[in-house]
C-alpha positions as CSV (number, residue, x, y, z in Angstrom):
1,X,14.5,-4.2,-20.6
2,X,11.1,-5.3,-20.1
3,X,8.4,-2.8,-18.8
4,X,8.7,-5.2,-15.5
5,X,12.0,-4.5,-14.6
6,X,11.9,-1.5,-16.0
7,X,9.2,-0.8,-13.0
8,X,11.9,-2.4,-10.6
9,X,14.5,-0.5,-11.6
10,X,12.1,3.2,-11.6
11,X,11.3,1.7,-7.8
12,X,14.9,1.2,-6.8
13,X,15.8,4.3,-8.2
14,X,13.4,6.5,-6.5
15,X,14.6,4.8,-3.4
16,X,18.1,5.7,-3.2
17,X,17.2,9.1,-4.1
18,X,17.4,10.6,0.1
19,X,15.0,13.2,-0.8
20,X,12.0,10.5,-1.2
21,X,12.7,9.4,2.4
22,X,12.9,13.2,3.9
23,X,9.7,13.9,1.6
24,X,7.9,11.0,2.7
25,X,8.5,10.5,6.4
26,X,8.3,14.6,6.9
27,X,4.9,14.7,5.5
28,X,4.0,11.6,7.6
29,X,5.5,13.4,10.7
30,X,3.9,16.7,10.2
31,X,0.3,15.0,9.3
32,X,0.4,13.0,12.7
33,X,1.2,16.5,14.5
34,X,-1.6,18.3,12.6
35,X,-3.9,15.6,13.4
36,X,-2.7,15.9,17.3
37,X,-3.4,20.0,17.0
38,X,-6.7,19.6,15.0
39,X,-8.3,16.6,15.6
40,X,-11.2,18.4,17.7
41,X,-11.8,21.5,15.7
42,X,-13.4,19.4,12.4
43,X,-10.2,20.6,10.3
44,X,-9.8,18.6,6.7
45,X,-5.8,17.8,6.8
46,X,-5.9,16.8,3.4
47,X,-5.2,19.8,1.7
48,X,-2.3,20.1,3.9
49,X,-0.8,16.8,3.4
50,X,-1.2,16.9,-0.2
51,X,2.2,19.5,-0.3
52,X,4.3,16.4,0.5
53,X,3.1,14.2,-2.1
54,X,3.3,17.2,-4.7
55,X,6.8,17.5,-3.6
56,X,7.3,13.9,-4.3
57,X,6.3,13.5,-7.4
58,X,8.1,16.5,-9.0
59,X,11.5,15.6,-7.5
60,X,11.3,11.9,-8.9
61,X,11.1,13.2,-12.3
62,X,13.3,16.7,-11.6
63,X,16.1,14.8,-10.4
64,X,16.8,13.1,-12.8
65,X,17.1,16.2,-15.3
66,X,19.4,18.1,-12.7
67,X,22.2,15.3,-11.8
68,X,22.2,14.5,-15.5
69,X,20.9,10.7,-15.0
70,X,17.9,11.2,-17.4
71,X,20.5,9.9,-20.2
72,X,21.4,6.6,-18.2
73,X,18.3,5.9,-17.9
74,X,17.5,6.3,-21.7
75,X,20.6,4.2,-22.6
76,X,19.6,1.5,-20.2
77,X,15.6,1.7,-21.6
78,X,15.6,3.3,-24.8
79,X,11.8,3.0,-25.6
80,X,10.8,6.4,-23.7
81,X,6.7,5.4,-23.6
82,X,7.6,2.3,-21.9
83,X,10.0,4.2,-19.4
84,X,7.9,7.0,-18.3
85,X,5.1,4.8,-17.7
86,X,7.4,2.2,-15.5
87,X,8.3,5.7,-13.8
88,X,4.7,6.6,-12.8
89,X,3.9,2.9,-11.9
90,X,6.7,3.0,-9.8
91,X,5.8,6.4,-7.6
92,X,2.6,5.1,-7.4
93,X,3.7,2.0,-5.5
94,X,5.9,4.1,-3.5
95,X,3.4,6.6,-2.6
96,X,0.3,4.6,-2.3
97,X,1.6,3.0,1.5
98,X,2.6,6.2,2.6
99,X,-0.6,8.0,1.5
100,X,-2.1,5.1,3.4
101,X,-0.8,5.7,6.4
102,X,-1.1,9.5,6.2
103,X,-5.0,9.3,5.7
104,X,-5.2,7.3,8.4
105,X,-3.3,9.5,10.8
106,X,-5.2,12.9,9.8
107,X,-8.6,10.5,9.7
108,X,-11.6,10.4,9.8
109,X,-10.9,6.5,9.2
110,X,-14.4,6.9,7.0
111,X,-12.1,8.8,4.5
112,X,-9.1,7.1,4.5
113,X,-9.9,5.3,0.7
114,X,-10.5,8.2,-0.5
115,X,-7.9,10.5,0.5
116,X,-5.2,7.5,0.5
117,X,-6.3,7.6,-3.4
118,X,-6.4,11.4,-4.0
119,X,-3.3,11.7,-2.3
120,X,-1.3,9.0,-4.6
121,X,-3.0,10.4,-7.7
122,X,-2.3,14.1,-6.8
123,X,1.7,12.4,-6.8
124,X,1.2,10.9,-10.2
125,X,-0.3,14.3,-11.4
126,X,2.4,16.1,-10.2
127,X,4.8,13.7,-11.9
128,X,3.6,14.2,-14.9
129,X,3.7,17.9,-15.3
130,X,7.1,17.9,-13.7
131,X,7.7,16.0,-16.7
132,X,6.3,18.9,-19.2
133,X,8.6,21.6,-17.4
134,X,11.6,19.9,-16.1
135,X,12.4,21.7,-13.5
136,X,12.0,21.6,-9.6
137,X,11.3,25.2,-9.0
138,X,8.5,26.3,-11.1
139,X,6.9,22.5,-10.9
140,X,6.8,23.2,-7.3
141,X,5.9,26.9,-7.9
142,X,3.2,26.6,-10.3
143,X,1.7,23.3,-8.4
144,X,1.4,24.7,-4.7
145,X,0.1,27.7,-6.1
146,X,-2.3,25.9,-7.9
147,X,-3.7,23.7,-5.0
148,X,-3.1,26.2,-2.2
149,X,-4.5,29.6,-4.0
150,X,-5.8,29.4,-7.3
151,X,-7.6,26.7,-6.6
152,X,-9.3,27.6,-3.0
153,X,-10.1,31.2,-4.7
154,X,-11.8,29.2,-7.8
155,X,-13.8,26.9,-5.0
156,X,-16.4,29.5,-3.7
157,X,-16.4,31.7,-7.5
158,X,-16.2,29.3,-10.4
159,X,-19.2,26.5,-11.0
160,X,-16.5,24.4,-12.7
161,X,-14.2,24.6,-9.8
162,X,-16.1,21.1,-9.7
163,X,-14.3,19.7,-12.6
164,X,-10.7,20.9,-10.9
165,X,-8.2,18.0,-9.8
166,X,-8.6,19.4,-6.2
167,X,-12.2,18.7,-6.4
168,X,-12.0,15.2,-4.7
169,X,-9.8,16.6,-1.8
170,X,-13.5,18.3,-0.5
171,X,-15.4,15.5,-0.6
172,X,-13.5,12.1,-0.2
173,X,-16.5,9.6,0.1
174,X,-18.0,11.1,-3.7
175,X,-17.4,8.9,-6.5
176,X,-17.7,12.0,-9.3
177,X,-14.9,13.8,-7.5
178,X,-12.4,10.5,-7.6
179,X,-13.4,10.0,-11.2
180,X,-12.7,13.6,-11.6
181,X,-8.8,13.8,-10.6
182,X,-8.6,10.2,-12.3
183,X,-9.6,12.1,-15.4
184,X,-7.0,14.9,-14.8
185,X,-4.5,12.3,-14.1
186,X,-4.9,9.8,-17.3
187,X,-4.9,12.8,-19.9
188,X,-2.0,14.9,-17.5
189,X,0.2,11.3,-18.0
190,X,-0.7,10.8,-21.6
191,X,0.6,14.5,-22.4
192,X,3.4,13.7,-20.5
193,X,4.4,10.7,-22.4
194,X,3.7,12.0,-25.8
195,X,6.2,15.3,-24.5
196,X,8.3,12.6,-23.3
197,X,8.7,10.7,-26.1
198,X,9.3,13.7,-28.9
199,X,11.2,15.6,-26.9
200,X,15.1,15.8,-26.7
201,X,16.4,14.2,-23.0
């Protein structure tokens, strides 16, 4: 299998999983009401809408592991570096419309490049250490925790809270912070793939 229908197939696959679909269109759903309850008290949405991509990307790798298809899918595209790459492709061109429309409906429209981008690379980040751990629950766990207290606390106390992947989520229009979880993301999917490939499915 080429790494072009191996994309097609990661894409069709992530689509007949119902979860995406809950995942997606409830995080759409909830940023339009947050944006409805907040639009006139200045409130960044992005950290909230950010949870639903998370969510994303760890169940398109978890699920796998849990209903036991992780095997197919190495029988059908044996070359692992090849597979979990078509795998991040594809949840990037699943996420990326979505997080389009959900930084247009928490706005500022200024923004929306820049948190359409953070939000689809926070997926991709998630992805990848869902990959490392396997499992839904402390993926989940150890993420949210991460972007919703760890890293909020680090914000106001740590000078390299700069350097954090959440940095960008503060700051949307600022180059360094984009380059910043783009960093975070290339060396989160290259451990990924080199756990991926040496590891046992």
């Amino acid at each position: 299998m080429t790494g072009g229908r191996a994309i097609r197939a990661e894409i069709l696959k992530l689509l007949s999983l119902p979860a995406t679909y809950f995942t997606l269109l409830g995080t759409l759903g909830v940023s339009v009401v947050l944006a409805a309850a907040f639009s006139r008290h200045g409130v960044s949405l992005v950290g909230y809408a950010q949870a639903g991509f998370i969510v994303l990307g760890v169940i398109a790798v978890t699920s796998e592991y849990s209903g036991g298809q992780i095997h197919r899918t190495l029988t059908a595209m044996p070359r692992r570096i090849t597979q979990q790459l078509a795998k991040m492709a594809a949840l990037l061109t699943v996420a990326l419309p979505v997080a389009i429309m959900t930084a247009l409906a928490i706005g500022p429209w200024s923004d929306a490049v820049g948190a359409s981008a953070y939000l689809a690379l926070t997926t991709i980040l998630s992805a990848a250490v869902a990959t490392v751990l396997r499992w839904s629950v402390p993926a989940v766990a150890g993420l949210l925790g991460y972007y919703f207290i760890a890293g909020p606390l680090l914000r106001d106390r740590a000078t390299f809270a700069a350097y954090l992947p959440d940095a960008a989520s503060h700051d949307l229009r600022a180059l360094g912070g984009s380059a910043v979880v783009l960093g975070w993301v290339l060396v989160a999917v290259a451990i990924s793939t080199t756990t991926f490939h040496r590891r046992d499915a």
